[in-house]
FIKOLZA-1660 file (N, C-alpha, C; in steps of 0.1 Angstrom, whole numbers, plus 5000, padded with zeros to 4 digits):
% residues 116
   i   px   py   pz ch aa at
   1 5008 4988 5000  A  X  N
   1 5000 5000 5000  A  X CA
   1 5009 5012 5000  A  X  C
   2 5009 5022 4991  A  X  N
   2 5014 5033 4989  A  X CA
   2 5009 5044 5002  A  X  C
   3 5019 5056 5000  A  X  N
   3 5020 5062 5012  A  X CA
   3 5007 5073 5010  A  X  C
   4 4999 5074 4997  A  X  N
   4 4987 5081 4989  A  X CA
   4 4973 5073 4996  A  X  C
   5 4978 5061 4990  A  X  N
   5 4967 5051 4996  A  X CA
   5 4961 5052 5013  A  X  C
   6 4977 5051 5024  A  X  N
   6 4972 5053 5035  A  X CA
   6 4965 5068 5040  A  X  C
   7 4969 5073 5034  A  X  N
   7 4964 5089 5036  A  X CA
   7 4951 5088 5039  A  X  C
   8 4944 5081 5021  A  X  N
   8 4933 5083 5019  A  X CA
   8 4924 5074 5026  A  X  C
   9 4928 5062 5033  A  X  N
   9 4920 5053 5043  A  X CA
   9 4921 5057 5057  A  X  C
  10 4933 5065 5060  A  X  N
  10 4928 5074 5074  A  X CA
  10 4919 5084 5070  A  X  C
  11 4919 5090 5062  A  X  N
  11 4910 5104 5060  A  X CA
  11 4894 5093 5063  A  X  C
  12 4893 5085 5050  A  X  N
  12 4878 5078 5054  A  X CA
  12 4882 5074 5067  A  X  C
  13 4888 5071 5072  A  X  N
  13 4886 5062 5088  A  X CA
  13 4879 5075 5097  A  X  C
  14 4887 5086 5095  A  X  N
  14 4886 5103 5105  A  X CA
  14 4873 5104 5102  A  X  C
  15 4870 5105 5089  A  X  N
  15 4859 5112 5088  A  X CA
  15 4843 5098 5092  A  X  C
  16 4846 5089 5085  A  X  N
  16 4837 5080 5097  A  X CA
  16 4834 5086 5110  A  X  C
  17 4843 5087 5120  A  X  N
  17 4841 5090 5136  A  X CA
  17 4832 5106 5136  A  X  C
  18 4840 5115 5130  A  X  N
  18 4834 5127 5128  A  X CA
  18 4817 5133 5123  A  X  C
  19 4817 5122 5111  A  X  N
  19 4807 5128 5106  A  X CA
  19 4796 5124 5120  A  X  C
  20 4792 5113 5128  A  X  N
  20 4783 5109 5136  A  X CA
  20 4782 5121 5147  A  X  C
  21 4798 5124 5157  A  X  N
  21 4794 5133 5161  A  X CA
  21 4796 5151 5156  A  X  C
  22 4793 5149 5143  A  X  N
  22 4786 5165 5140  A  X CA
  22 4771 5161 5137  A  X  C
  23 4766 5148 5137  A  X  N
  23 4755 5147 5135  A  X CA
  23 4748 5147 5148  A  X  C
  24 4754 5146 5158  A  X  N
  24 4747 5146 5168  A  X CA
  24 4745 5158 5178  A  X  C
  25 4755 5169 5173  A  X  N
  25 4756 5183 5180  A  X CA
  25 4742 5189 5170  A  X  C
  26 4742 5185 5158  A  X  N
  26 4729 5196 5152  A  X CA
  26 4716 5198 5159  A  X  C
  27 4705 5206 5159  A  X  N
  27 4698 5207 5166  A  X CA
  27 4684 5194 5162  A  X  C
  28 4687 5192 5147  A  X  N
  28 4679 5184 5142  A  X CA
  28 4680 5171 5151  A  X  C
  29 4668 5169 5155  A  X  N
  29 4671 5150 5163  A  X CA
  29 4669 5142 5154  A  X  C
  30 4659 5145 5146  A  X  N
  30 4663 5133 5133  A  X CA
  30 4672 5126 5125  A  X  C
  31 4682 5140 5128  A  X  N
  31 4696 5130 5122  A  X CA
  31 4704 5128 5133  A  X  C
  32 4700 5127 5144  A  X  N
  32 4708 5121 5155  A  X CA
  32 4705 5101 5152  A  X  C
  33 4698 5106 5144  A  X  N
  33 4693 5082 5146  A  X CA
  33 4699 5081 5136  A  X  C
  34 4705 5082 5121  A  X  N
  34 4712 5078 5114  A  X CA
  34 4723 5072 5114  A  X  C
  35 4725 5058 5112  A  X  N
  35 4740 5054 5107  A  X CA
  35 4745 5055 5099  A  X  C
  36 4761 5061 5102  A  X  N
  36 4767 5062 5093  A  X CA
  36 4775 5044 5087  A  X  C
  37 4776 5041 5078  A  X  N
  37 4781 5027 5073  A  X CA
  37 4793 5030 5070  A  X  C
  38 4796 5039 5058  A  X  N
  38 4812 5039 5051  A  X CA
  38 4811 5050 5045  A  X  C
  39 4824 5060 5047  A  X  N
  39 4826 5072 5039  A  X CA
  39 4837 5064 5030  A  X  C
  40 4837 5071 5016  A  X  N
  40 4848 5067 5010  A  X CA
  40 4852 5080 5005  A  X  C
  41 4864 5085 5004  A  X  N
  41 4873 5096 4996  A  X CA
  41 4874 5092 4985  A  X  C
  42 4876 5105 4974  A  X  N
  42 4880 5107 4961  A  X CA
  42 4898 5105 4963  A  X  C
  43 4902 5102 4951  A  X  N
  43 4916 5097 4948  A  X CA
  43 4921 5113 4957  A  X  C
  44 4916 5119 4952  A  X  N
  44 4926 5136 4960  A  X CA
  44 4918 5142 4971  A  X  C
  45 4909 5132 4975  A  X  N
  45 4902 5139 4990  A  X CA
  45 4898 5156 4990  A  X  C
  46 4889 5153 4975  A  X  N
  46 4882 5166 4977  A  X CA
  46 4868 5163 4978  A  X  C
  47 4860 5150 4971  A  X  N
  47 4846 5149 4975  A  X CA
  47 4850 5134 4982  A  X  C
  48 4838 5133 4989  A  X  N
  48 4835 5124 4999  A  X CA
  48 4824 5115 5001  A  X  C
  49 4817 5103 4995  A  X  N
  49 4807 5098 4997  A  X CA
  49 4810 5093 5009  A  X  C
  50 4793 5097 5018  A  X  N
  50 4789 5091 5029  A  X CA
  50 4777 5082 5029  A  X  C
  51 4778 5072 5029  A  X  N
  51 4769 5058 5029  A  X CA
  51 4760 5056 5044  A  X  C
  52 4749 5063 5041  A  X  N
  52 4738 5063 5055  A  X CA
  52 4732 5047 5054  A  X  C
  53 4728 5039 5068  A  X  N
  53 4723 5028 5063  A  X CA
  53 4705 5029 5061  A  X  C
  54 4698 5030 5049  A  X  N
  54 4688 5029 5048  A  X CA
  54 4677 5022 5054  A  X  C
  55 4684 5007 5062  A  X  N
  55 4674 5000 5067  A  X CA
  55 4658 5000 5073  A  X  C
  56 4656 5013 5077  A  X  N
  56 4642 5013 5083  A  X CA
  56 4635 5027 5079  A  X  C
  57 4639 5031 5064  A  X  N
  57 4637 5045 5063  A  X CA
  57 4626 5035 5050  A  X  C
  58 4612 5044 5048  A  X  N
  58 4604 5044 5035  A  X CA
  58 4615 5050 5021  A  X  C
  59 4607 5052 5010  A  X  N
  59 4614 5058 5002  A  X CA
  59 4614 5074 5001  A  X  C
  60 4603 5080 5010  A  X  N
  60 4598 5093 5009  A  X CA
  60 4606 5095 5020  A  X  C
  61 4611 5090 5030  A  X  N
  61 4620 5094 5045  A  X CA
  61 4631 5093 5040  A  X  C
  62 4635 5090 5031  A  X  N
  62 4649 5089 5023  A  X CA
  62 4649 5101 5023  A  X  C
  63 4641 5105 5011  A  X  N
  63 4642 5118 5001  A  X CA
  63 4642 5131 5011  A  X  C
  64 4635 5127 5021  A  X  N
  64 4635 5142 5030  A  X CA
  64 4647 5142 5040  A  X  C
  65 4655 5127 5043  A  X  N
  65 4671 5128 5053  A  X CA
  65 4682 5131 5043  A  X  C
  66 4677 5131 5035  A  X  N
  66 4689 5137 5021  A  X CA
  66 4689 5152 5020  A  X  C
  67 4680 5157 5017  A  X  N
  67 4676 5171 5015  A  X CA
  67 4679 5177 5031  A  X  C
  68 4674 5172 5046  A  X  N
  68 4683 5178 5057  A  X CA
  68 4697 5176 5053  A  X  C
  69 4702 5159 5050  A  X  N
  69 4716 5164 5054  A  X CA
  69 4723 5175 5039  A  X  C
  70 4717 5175 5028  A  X  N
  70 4721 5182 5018  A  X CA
  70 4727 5202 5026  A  X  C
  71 4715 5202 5037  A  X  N
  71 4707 5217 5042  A  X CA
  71 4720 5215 5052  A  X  C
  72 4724 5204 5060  A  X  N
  72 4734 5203 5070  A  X CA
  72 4750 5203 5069  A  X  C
  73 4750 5199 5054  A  X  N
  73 4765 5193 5049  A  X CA
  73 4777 5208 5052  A  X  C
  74 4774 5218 5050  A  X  N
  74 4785 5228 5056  A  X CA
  74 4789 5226 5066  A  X  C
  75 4776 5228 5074  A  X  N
  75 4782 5225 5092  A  X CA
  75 4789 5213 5097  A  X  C
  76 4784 5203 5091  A  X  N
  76 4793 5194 5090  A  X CA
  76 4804 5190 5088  A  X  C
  77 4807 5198 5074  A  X  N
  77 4822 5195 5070  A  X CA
  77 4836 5208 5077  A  X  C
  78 4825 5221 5086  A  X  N
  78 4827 5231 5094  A  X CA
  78 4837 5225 5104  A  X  C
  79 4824 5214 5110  A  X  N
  79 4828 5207 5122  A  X CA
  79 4842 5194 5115  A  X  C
  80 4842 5190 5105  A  X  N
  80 4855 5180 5111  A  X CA
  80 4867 5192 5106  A  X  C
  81 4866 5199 5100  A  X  N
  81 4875 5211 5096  A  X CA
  81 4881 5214 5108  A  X  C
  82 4874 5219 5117  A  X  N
  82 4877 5222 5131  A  X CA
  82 4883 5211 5138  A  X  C
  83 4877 5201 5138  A  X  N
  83 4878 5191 5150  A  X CA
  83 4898 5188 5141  A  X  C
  84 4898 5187 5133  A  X  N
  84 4909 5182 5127  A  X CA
  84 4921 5186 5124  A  X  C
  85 4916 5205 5126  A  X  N
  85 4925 5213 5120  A  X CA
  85 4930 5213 5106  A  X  C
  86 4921 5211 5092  A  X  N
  86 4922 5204 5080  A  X CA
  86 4922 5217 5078  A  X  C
  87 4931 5223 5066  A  X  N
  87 4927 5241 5059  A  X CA
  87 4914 5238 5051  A  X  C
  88 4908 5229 5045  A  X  N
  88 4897 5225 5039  A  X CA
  88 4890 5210 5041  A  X  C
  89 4883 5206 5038  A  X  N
  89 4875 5194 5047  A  X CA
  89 4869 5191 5031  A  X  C
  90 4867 5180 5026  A  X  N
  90 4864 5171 5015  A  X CA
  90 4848 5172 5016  A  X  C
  91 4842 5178 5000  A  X  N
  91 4829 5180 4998  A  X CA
  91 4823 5164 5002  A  X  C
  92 4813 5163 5013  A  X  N
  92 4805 5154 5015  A  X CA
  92 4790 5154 5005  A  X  C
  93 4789 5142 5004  A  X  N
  93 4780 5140 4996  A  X CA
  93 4773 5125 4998  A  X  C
  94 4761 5131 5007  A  X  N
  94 4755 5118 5017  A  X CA
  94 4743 5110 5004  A  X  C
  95 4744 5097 5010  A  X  N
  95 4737 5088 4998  A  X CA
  95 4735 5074 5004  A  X  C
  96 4725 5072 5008  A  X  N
  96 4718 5056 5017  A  X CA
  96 4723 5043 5007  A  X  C
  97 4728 5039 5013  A  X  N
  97 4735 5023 5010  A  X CA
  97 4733 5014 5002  A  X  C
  98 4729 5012 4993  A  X  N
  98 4722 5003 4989  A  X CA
  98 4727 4990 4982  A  X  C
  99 4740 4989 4984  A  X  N
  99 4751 4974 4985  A  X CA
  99 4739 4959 4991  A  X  C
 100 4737 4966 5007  A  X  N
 100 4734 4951 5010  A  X CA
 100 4720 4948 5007  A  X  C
 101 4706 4958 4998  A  X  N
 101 4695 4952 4993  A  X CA
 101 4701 4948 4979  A  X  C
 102 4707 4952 4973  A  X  N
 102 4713 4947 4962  A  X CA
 102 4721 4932 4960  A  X  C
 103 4728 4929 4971  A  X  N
 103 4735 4914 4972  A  X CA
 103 4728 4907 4976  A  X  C
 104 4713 4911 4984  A  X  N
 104 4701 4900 4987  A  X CA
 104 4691 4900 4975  A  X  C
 105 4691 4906 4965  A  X  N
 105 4688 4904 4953  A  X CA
 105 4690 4894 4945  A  X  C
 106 4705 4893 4943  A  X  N
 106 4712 4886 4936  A  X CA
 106 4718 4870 4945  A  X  C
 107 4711 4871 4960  A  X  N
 107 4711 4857 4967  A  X CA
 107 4700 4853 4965  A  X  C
 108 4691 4860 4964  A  X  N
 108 4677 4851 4960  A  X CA
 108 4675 4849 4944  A  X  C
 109 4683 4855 4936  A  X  N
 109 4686 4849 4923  A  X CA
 109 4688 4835 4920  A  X  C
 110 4702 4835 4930  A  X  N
 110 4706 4825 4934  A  X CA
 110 4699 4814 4935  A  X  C
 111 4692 4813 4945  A  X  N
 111 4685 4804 4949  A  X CA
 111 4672 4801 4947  A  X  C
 112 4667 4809 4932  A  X  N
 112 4656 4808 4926  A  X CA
 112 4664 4795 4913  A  X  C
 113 4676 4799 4910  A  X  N
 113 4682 4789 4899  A  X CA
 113 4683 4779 4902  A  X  C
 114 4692 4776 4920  A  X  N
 114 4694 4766 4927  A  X CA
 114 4683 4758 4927  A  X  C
 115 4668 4763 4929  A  X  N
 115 4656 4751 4927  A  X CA
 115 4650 4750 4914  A  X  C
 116 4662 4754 4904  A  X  N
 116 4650 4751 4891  A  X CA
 116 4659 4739 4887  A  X  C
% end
């Protein structure tokens, strides 16, 4: 692993810990119950996907925890700026998970072939 590489998997590791508690200073309580799952960094850690876990959200409670954290993402990226001492903090760009309904898709694929 190159010395670029580790950078960029501490920066996701930091920003994991971080993003939860700036979520939990906001005044909003609704995004105090959100999981965070996985941030990943851009090759040059200037944008940032943050992977919320969807599990118990409708599709319409999606679209309105998106649009808060869309409304929250400065203060957010305010707060690990700060917490970190970073001269700039990597555009976040929050987006609900959707890996593990996708790989239970394709297990029940599976096992729709497995009985034919």
């Amino acid at each position: 692993m190159t010395d670029a590489q580790i950078k960029l998997k501490r920066t996701d590791s930091i920003l994991a810990e971080l993003i939860p508690e700036a979520l939990s200073q906001l005044n909003d309580n609704r995004l105090h119950e959100l999981d965070i799952i996985e941030v990943r960094c851009s090759r040059g850690r200037d944008d940032a996907k943050v992977y919320v876990d969807p599990s118990y959200f409708s599709d319409e409670e999606k679209r309105v925890y998106l649009k808060q954290l869309k409304k929250a993402r400065p203060i957010i990226e305010d707060y690990c700026k700060k917490d970190q001492g970073w001269f700039r903090c990597p555009k976040l760009v929050f987006e609900f998970d959707e890996h593990l309904k996708q790989a239970q898709n394709i297990d029940e694929l599976f096992k729709k072939i497995a009985n034919r």
